[in-house]
Structure formats: structure tokens, C-alpha cells
C-alpha positions in Angstrom: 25.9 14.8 5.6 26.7 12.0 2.8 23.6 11.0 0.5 23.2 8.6 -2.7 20.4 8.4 -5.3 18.9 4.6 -5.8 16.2 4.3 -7.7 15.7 7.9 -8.2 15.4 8.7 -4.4 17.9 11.1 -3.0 19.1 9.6 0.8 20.7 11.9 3.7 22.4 9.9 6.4 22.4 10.9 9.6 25.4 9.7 11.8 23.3 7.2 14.0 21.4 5.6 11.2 22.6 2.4 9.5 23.6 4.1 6.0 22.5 1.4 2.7 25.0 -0.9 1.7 24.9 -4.2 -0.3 22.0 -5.6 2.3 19.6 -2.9 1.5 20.0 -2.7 -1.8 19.5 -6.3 -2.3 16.3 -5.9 -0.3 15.8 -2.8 -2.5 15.8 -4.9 -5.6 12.6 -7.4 -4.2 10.1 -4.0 -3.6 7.8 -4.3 -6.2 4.1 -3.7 -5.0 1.0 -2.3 -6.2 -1.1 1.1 -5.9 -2.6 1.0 -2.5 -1.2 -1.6 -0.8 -0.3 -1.7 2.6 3.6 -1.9 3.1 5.3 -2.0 6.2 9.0 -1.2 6.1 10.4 -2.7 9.3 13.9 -1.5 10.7 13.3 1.3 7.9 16.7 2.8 8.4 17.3 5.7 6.0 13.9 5.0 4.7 15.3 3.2 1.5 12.4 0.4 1.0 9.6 2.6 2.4 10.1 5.4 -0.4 11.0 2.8 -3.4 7.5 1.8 -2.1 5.6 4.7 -1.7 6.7 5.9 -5.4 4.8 3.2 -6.8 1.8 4.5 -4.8 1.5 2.2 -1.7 1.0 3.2 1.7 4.0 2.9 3.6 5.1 2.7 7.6 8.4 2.7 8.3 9.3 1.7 11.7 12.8 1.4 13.3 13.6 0.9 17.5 16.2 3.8 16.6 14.3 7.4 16.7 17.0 9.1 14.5 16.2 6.7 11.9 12.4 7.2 11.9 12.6 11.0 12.1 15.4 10.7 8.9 13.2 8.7 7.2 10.5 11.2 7.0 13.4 13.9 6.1 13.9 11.9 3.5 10.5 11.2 2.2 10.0 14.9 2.6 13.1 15.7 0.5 11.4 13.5 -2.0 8.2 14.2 -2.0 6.8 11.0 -1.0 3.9 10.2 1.6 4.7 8.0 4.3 4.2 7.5 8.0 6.4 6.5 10.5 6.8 5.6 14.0 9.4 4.1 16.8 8.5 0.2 17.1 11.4 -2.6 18.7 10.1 -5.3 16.2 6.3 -5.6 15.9 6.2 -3.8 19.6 3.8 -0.6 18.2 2.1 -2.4 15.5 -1.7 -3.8 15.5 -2.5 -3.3 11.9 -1.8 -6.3 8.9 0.1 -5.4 5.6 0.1 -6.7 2.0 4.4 -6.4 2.0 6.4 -6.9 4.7 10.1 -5.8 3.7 12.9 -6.4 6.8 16.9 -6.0 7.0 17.3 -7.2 10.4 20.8 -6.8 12.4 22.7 -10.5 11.5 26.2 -9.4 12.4 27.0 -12.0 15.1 27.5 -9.8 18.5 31.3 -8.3 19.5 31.5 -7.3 23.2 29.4 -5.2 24.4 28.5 -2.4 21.7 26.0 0.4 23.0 25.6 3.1 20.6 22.7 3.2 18.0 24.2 2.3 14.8 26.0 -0.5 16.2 22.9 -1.6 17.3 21.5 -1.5 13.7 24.4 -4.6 13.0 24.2 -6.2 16.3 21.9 -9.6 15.7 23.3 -11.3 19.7 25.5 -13.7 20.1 25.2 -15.9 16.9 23.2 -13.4 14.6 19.7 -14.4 14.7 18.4 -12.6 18.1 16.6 -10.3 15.8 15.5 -13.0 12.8 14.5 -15.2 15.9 12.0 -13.0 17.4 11.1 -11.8 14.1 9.8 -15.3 12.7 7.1 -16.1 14.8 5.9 -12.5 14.2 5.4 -12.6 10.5 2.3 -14.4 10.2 0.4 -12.2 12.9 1.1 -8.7 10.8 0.1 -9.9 7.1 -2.8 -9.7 5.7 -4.0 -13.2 3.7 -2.5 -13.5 0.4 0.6 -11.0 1.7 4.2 -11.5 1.3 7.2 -10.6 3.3 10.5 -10.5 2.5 14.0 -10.4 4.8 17.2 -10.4 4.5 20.0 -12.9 6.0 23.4 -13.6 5.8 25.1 -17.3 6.0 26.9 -16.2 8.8 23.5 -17.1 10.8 22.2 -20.7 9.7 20.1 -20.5 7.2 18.8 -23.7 7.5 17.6 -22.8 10.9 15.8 -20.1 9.7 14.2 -22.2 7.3 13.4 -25.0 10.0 12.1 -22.2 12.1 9.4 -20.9 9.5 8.7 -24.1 8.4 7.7 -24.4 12.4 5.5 -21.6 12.4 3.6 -23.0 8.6 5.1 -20.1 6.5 5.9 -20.9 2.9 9.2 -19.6 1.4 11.8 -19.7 -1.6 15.0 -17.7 -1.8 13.8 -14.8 -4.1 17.3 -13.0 -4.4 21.3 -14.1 -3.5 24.8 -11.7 -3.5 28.0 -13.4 -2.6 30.0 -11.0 -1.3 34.0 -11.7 0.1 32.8 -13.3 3.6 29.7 -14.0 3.1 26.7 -14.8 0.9 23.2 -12.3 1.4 20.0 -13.8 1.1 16.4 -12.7 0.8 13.8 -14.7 1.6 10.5 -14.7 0.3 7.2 -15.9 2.5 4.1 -16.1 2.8 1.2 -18.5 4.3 
């Protein structure tokens, strides 16, 4: 079992959970919230944005479609001694409530054949890479609260510029909070809000 500090919060990987890289801590680097709030950390993963969170004293629900990754997320909260909860959820599926943060690293990679096993599934974003962003969207408004903010990560392999013609669709507001260009590809996060 590997595991890396960031932040100051020890991570255990599990072999079906989509391990941090460059994507997440990008992401990483945009979780800045205050005492209390309400902080959903969708697609949670290891746990990596839920527990920056929860250390600054919000309260946190990680959710991820994959049930290794939930149950290694609360391992990992446990390990650290930080409070969350966390649940199985494919998107929004298992979730009523509305959040002051929003935090997502949705699967971009554009799909190759026909890839089954969980942590594949944690890259696989369909055919072009947006499957995931493109149910996603539409979603956002509905889950925070007024005056909330959500940020997600994309790549440019999946047209930015309809992700922005997309939200702009729905009346979000957004910027481009954070940027990495890495050999392929440049990373974005995207700010929004309503």
C-alpha cells in the first residue's frame, strides 16, 4: 500500500482507487473554505479534497460511484483524525442536500475500448471526455446553496469552450481560477457560481 503527505494529510491507496496526481492536486490547491461550511467532495477518490477541507473545520461529504473509494476515504480521514461522512453516489444520484463548496475531478480521459474495471473507470470521461462534465453541468446549480461556489477540473483534451457554452446555458457564472500545462495537455479548474 503506497501513500503521500499533501498538505499535511497522510493518503493510503488502495488498488482500485484513482491514486492523486497533478489533477488533484491542482484541485487541491482551490480548497480554501471556512469553519462550518458545507463541502461536498464529489468523485472523492482517496479523500484528498474532503480532508484538506475538513481540517479547516468544514463539514465534508465525500461521495464517489466507486465503493472502495468511499470506504478508503474514511480510512483515511480516520488515519488522520478528521470528521467526515461519506457515501456511494453516480454523480448527484444520492444527494438532496445544497453545499457552500462544491469541489469535482471528473474522469476527462477520452474513452479507449471498452475498459471495465474501477480505476479505469475513475479516467474514463466516454467517447470525447465530457460524458461525465456533461451530466455534471446541469447538476451544479441544483446542489449549492445561494452565494456557493464550485469548482472542477478539466483538461483541453475535452473543449473547453463547450464547457463554457454549456454553463453559460444553464446561467452559471465562471472564471478560470487555476491552470498547469503539463506535456499533452493543459489542466484547468474552473470556478462557478450563480
Amino acid at each position: 500500500m503506497k501513500s503521500i503527505e499533501v498538505n499535511r494529510i497522510k493518503l493510503f491507496s488502495d488498488p482500485e482507487v484513482y491514486f492523486p496526481r497533478e489533477d488533484s492536486f491542482l484541485l487541491a490547491e482551490t480548497v480554501k473554505v471556512k469553519t462550518d461550511s458545507k463541502v461536498l467532495d464529489l468523485g472523492c477518490g482517496t479523500g484528498l479534497i474532503g480532508l484538506i477541507a475538513a481540517k479547516q473545520k468544514a463539514k465534508v461529504l465525500c461521495t464517489d460511484i466507486n465503493l472502495e473509494a468511499v470506504e478508503l476515504a474514511e480510512r483515511n480521514a480516520e488515519k488522520n483524525h478528521l470528521e467526515i461522512k461519506a457515501k456511494k453516489s453516480d454523480l448527484f444520484s444520492e444527494i438532496k442536500e445544497k453545499f457552500d463548496f462544491i469541489f469535482f475531478n471528473p474522469p476527462y480521459l477520452p474513452k479507449e475500448g471498452t475498459k471495465k474495471d474501477l480505476l479505469e473507470k475513475a479516467l474514463d470521461g466516454g467517447e470525447k471526455g465530457r460524458e461525465i462534465i456533461d451530466r455534471f453541468i446541469p447538476e451544479i446549480r441544483n446542489h449549492l446553496k445561494e452565494n456557493g461556489k464550485c469548482f472542477f477540473l478539466q483538461s483541453s483534451l475535452n473543449e473547453i469552450k463547450e464547457t463554457e457554452k454549456k454553463m453559460e446555458k444553464k446561467g452559471l457564472k465562471f472564471n478560470i481560477k487555476k491552470r498547469k500545462k503539463l506535456f499533452f495537455e493543459e489542466l484547468i479548474v474552473f470556478k462557478v457560481w450563480f
